[in-house]
Every structure is written in C-alpha cells, then in structure tokens.
NUKOL-853187 format. One record per residue (C-alpha): residue number from 1; x, y, z. Coordinates in Angstrom, 2 decimals. Example, Ala and Ser with C-alpha at 12.3 -4.5 7.8 and 13.67 -1.06 7.14 Angstrom:
<rs>
<1,<12.30,-4.50,7.80>>
<2,<13.67,-1.06,7.14>>
</rs>
This chain:
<rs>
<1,<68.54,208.44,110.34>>
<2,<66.79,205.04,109.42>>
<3,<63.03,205.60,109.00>>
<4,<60.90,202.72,109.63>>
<5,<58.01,201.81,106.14>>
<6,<54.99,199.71,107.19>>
<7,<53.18,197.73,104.72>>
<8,<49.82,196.79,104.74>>
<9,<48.63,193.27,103.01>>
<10,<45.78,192.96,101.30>>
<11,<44.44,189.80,99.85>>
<12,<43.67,190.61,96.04>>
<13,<40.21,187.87,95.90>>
<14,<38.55,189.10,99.30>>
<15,<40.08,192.61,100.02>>
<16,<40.74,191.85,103.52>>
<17,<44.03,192.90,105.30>>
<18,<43.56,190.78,108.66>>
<19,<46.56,187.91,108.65>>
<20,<48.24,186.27,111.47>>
<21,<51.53,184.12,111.44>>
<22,<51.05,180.33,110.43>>
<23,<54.76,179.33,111.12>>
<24,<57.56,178.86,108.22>>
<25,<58.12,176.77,105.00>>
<26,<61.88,177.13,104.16>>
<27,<62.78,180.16,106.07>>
<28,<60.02,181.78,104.65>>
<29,<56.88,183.26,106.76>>
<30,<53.95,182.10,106.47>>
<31,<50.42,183.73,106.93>>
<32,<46.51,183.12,107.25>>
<33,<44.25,185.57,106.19>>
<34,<41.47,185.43,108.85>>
<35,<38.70,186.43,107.27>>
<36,<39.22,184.22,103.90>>
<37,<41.40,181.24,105.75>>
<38,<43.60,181.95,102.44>>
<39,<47.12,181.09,103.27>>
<40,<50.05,182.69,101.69>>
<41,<53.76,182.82,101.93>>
<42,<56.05,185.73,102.22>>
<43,<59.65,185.71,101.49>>
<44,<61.80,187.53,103.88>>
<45,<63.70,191.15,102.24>>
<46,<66.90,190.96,100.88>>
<47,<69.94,192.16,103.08>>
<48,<70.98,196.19,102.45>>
<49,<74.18,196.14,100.09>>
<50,<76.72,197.95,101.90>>
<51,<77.30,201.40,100.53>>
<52,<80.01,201.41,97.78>>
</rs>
C-alpha cells in the first residue's frame, strides 16, 4: 500500500508556516509566505526509480 507523507514548511527567519502558490519559474512552484511576504521556490520531487 502507498502511504501518503505531508510536509509542513516553515520559513527559517519568521517561523511561520502559512504559504500560498505564486505561480512557476521553470517548472518549478513557487510560494509566498503570508505572514513575511518572503517568496521562495520549491523544486518538484524526483520520479520513483522503478524497482530493480
């Protein structure tokens, strides 16, 4: 079974973990911490390797 992992961000200069989505820079997510108006961007994961 595939269990699903939820991760929370927190911004390391203000401590605050409330971010929305701010659109994408070279398929890559980007995000604006509300509280802060810090804006950061997140690379997506890497694809599973198939099992050997």
């Amino acid at each position: 079974m595939m269990q699903m992992m939820q991760m929370t961000l927190m911004h390391a200069k203000c401590g605050s973990s409330a971010l929305r989505k701010n659109g994408t820079s070279n398929d890559k997510a980007k995000c604006l911490y509300t509280f802060c108006r810090h804006q950061a961007v997140f690379a997506p994961a890497a694809p599973r390797k198939a099992a050997q």
